[in-house]
C-alpha positions in Angstrom: -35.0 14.2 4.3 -32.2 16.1 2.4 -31.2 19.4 2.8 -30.1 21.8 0.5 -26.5 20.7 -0.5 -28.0 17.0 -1.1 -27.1 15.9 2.3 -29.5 13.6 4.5 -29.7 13.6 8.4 -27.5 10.0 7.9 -25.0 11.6 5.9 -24.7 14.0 8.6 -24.6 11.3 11.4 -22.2 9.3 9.2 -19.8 12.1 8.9 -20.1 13.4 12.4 -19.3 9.1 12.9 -16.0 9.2 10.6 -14.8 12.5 11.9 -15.0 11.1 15.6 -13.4 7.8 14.3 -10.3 9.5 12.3 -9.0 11.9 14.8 -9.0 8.8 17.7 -7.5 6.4 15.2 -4.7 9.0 14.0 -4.4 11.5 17.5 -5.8 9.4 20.3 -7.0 8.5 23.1 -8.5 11.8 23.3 -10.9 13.6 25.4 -14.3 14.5 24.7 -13.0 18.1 25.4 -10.3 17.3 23.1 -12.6 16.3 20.1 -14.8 19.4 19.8 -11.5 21.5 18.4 -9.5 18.1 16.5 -13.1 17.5 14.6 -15.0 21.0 14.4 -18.1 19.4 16.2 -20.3 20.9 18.8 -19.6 20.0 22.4 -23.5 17.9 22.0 -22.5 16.3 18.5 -19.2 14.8 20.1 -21.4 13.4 22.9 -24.2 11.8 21.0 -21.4 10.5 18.9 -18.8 9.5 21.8 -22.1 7.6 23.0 -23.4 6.0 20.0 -19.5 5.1 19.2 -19.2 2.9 22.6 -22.3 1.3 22.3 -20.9 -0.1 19.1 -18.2 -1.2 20.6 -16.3 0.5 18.2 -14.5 3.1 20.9 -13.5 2.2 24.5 -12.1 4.3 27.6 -8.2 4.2 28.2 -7.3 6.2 31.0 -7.9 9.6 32.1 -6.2 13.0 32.4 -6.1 15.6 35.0 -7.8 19.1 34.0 -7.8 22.3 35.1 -9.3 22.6 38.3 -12.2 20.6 37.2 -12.6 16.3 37.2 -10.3 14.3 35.0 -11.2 13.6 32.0 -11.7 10.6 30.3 -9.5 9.5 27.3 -11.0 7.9 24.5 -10.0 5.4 21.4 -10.5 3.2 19.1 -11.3 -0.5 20.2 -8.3 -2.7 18.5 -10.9 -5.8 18.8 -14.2 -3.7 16.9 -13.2 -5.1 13.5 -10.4 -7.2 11.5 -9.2 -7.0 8.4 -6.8 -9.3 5.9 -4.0 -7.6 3.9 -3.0 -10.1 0.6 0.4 -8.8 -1.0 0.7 -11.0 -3.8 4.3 -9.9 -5.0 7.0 -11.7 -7.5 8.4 -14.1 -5.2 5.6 -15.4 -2.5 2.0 -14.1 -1.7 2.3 -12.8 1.5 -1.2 -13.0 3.6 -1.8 -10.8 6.9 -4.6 -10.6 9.5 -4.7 -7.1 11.4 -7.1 -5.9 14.3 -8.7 -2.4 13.2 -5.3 -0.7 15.2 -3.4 -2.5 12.5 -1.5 -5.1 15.3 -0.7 -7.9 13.1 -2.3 -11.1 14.6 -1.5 -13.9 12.0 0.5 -13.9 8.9 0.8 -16.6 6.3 2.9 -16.8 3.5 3.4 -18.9 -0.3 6.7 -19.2 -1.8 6.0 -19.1 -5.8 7.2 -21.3 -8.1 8.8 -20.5 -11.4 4.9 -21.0 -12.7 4.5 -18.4 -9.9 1.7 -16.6 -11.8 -0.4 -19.1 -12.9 -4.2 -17.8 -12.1 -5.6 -20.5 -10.4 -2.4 -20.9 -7.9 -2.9 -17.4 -7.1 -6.3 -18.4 -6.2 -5.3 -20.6 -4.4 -2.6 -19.4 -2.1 -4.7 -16.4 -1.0 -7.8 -18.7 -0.5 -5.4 -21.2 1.9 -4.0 -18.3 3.5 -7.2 -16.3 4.4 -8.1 -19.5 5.7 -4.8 -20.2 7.8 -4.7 -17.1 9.6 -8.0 -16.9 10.5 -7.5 -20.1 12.2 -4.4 -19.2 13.8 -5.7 -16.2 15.0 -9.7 -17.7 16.1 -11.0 -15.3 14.4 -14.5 -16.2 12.9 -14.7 -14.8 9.6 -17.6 -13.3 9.7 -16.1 -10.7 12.4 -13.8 -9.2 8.5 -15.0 -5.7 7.4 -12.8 -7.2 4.2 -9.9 -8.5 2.0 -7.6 -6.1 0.4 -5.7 -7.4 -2.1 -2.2 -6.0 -4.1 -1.5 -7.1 -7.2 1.0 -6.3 -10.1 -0.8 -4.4 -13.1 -4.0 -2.3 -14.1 -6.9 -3.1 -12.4 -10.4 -2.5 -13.6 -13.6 -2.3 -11.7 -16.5 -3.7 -13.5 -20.2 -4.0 -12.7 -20.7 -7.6 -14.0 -17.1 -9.4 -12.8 -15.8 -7.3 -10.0 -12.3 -6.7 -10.0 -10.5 -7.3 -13.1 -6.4 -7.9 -13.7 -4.7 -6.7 -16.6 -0.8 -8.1 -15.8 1.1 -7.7 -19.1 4.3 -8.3 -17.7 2.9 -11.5 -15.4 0.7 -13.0 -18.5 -2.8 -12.2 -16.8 -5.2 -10.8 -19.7 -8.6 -9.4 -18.1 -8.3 -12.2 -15.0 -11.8 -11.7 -13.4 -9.6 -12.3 -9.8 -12.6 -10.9 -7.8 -14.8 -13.4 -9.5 -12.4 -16.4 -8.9 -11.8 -15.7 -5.6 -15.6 -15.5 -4.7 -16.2 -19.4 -6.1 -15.7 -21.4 -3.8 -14.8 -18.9 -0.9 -14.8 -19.8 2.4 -15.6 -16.3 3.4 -19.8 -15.0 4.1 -20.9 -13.3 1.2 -21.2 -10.1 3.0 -16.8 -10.0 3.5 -16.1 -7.8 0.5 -12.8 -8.0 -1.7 -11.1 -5.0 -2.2 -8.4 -5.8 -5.3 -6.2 -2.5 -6.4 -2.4 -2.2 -7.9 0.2 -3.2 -5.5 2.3 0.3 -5.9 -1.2 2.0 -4.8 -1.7 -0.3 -1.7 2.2 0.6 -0.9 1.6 4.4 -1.5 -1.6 4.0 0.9 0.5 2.8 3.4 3.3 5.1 3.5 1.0 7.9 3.3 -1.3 7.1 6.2 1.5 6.1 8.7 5.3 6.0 7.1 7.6 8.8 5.5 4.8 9.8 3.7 2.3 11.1 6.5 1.0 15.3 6.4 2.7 15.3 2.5 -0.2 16.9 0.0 1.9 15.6 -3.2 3.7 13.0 -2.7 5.2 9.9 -5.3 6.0 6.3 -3.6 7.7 4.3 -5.5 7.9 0.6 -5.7 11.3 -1.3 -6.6 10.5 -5.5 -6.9 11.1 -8.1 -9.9 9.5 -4.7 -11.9 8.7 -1.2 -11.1 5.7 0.5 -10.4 4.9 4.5 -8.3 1.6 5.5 -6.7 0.7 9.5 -7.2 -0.9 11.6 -4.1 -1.7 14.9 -5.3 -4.0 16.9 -3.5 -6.7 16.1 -7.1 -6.0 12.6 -6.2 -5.7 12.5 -2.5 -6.4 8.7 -2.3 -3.6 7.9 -4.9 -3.4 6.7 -8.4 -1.1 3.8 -9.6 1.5 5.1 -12.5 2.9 2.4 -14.8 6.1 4.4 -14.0 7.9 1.1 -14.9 6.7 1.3 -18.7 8.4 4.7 -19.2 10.8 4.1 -22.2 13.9 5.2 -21.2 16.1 4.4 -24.1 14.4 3.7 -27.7 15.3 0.7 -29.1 17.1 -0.7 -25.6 16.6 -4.0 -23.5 13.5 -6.0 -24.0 11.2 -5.3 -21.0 8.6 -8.2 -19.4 5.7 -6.3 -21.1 7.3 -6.9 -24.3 8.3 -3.6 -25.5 12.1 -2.3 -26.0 13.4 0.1 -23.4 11.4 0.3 -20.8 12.6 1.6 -17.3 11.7 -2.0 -15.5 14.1 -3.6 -18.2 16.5 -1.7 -16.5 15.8 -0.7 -12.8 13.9 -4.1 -11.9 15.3 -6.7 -10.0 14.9 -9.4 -12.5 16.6 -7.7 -15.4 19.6 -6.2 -13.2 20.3 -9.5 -11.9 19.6 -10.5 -15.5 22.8 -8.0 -16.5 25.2 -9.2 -13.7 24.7 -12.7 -14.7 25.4 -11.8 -18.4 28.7 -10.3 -17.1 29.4 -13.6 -15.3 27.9 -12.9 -11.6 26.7 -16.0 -9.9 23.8 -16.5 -7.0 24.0 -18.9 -4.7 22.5 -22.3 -6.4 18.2 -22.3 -6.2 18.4 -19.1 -4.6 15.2 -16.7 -5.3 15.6 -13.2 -6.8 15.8 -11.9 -2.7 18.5 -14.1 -2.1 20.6 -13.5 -5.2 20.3 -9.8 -4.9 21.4 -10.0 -1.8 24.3 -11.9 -3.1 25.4 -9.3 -5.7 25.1 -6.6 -2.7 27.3 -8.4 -1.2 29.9 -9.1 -4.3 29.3 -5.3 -4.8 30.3 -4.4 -0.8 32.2 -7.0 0.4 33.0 -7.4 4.0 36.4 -4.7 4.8 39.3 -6.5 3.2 37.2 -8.3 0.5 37.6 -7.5 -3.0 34.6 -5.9 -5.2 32.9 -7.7 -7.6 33.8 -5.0 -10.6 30.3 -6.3 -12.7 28.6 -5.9 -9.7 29.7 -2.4 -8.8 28.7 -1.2 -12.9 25.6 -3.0 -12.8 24.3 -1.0 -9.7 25.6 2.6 -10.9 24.0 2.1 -14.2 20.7 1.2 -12.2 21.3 4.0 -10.0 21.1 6.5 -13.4 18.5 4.8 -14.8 16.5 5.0 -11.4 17.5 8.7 -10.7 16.9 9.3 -14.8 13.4 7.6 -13.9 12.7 9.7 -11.1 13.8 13.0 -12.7 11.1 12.5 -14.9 8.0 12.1 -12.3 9.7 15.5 -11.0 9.7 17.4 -13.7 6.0 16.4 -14.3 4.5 16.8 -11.0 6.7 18.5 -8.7 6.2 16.4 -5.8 7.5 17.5 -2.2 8.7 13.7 -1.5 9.3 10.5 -3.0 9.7 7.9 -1.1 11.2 4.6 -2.5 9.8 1.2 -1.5 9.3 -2.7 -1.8 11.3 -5.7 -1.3 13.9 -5.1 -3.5 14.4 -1.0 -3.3 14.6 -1.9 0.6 17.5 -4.0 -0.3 19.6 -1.4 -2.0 18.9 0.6 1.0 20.9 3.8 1.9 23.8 2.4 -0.3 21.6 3.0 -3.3 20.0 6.2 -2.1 23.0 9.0 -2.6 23.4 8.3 -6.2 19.8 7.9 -6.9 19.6 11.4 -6.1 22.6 12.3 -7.2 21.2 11.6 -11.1 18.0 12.3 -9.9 19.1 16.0 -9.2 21.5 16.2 -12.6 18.6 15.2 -14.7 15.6 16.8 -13.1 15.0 20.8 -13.6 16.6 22.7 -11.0 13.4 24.4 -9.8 11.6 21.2 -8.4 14.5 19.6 -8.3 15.4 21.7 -5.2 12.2 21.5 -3.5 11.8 17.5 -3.4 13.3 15.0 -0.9 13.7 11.4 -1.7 14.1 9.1 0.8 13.7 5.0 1.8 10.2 4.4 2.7 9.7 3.7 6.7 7.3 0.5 6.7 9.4 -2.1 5.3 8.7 -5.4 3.3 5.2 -5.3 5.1 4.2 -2.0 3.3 2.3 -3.7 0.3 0.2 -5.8 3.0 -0.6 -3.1 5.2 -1.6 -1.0 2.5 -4.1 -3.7 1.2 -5.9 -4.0 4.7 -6.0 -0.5 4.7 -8.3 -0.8 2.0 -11.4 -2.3 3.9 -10.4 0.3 6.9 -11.1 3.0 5.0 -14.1 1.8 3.6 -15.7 0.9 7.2 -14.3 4.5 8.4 -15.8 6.3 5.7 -19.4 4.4 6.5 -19.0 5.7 10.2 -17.6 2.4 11.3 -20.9 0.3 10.0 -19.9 -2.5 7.9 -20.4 -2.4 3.7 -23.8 -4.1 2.5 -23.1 -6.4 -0.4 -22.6 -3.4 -3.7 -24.9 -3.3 -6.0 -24.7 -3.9 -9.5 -22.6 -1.3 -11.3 -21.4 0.1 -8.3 -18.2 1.0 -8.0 -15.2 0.5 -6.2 -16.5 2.5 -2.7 -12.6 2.4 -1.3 -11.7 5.1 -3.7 -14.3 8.0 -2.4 -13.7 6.5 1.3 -9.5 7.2 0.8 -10.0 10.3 -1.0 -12.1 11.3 2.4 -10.3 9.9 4.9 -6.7 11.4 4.7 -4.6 11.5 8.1 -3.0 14.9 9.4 
């Protein structure tokens, strides 16, 4: 029966189910006494809850506290072992694969160097296929015991009702890859283990935002620095995030051909495939067969050599023009949303480090308008090379939090994507 606002006594239940869940996953172990203020639920809601929650399995005891004058009470949290989940980061130089319990412990990781044909659909397929499979089996986990796959990937993705998930990767050569689809032939994985495919900047901004530098921001840009460039925007209209092709921003008309195919984009300059492009055009070597990790990390180290060593001078120009073109970049998300942080991230922005960071905003600042330019810090994202993964396995986390911790029945057709309402609920304080 619904009541007036549309809601049935299951959406209630549901809610009452999420609210319990969130505020023992974010502030716990809790007390009973605890939850009635941290959820605004009555003192009988939090127990028919509490009750309903153990005999799930999905919350356990851990511990007690003394009270005032009365019986200790009992602490309360989330059961790590309730629910699994895989996080797939499939990035420009390996797809990286990572089983998490629901308290986001890693348990097994795989990973799947790629090839120069590193993009080539079906070894995508592939690899994330192999390596669902591997650490399930490293870890024992049966998969029938996933709530889901979540899965980064570079460029727009589309949810459809007929294919699932759909890639559009310009700047990898994927034109309308139905990934969702392909991954579901031939799975190993029960029908009822849903994929959860979004951009890999949006997975990264998740992330950050539910457990990194980005945690209790409203409006908030996270920003991801690889082979291209790509930003996730948290706003408090679009608290679960939205991916920005940031990267596709021309920053200088009739400039350096970008992956996409256009002239003068901001990745053709701030990515790590074309700046390692420029130092190698100015004569900069990387160790022979090294991937783009380890020759950045070479030209870091040409750039800042060990005390006594002399500077590679190409080196050194490359980076400060990136560094403009970065803070240039950034100046422009500023002066468009007027975010209170952005936080920079992914393999290669982690690389550059705090070396990068002063004159990042140092050009950020010059360029920006002084009013929000004032008001926003911008600082190294706190995760690490995980972030991308993590945020993926969010994604089925969410979702299960935002049913009241009951696993997703197989969508229907034209559904869509249910991670996006279940984020946009389920934000952390």
């Amino acid at each position: 029966m619904a009541g007036r606002n549309g809601r049935t006594v299951r959406d209630l239940r549901r809610g009452n189910r999420t609210a319990v869940l969130q505020r023992l996953y974010f502030d716990g172990p809790l007390s009973r006494f605890e939850l009635g203020p941290a959820t605004g639920l009555s003192s009988g809601s939090i127990s028919n809850v509490v009750a309903e929650l153990i005999a799930d399995g999905l919350v356990e005891e851990a511990g007690s506290v003394d009270s005032d004058g009365g019986r200790p009470r009992i602490l309360l949290r989330v059961a790590p072992g309730s629910g699994h989940m895989i996080g797939v980061d499939v990035g420009e130089t390996r797809v990286r694969i990572g089983l998490f319990d629901l308290t986001l412990t890693e348990l097994a990781r795989a990973e799947r160097p790629l090839t120069p044909t590193r993009y080539e659909v079906e070894g995508i397929v592939g690899h994330v296929r192999d390596g669902v499979a591997e650490v399930l089996s490293g870890a024992g986990v049966g998969p029938e015991r996933l709530l889901g796959v979540g899965i980064g990937v570079p460029g727009i993705v589309e949810h459809t009702p007929g294919l699932g998930a759909v890639v559009h990767g310009q700047t990898i050569g994927w034109d309308a890859v139905p990934l969702e689809q392909l991954l579901r032939a031939g799975s190993p994985l029960p029908d009822g283990v849903p994929y959860f495919i979004d951009n890999g900047a949006r997975t990264l901004g998740q992330a950050e935002m539910w457990f990194g530098g980005g945690r209790g921001a409203r409006n908030a840009l996270v920003v991801l620095f690889g082979s291209g460039v790509g930003a996730c925007l948290v706003t408090p209209e679009v608290e679960h995030g939205r991916a920005v092709e940031w990267g596709h921003l021309t920053v200088r008309v009739r400039g350096r051909r970008c992956r996409c195919g256009a002239l003068g984009c901001l990745e053709a300059y701030a990515g790590a495939e074309s700046l390692l492009a420029r130092w190698y055009e100015g004569g900069g070597r990387a160790p022979k067969g090294a991937d783009e990790e380890t020759a950045l990390a070479a030209m870091l180290a040409g750039a800042y050599p060990a005390e006594g060593g002399a500077a590679d001078p190409v080196a050194l120009a490359v980076l400060e023009e990136t560094a403009e073109y970065v803070g240039a970049g950034l100046s422009d998300l500023i002066n468009l949303f007027q975010p209170e942080r952005i936080l920079i991230g992914g393999w290669a922005g982690l690389q550059l480090g705090a070396r990068f960071l002063p004159a990042v905003r140092r050009y950020a600042a010059s360029y920006a308008l002084r009013h929000p330019a004032q008001k926003v810090t911008v600082d190294l994202g706190r995760l690490g090379p995980d972030a991308v993964t993590v945020g993926a396995a969010i994604l089925p986390l969410a979702d299960f939090f935002a049913r009241g911790g009951r696993r997703a029945e197989p969508a229907a057709e034209g559904s869509g994507p249910a991670w996006d309402a279940a984020s946009a609920e389920w934000v952390p304080h």
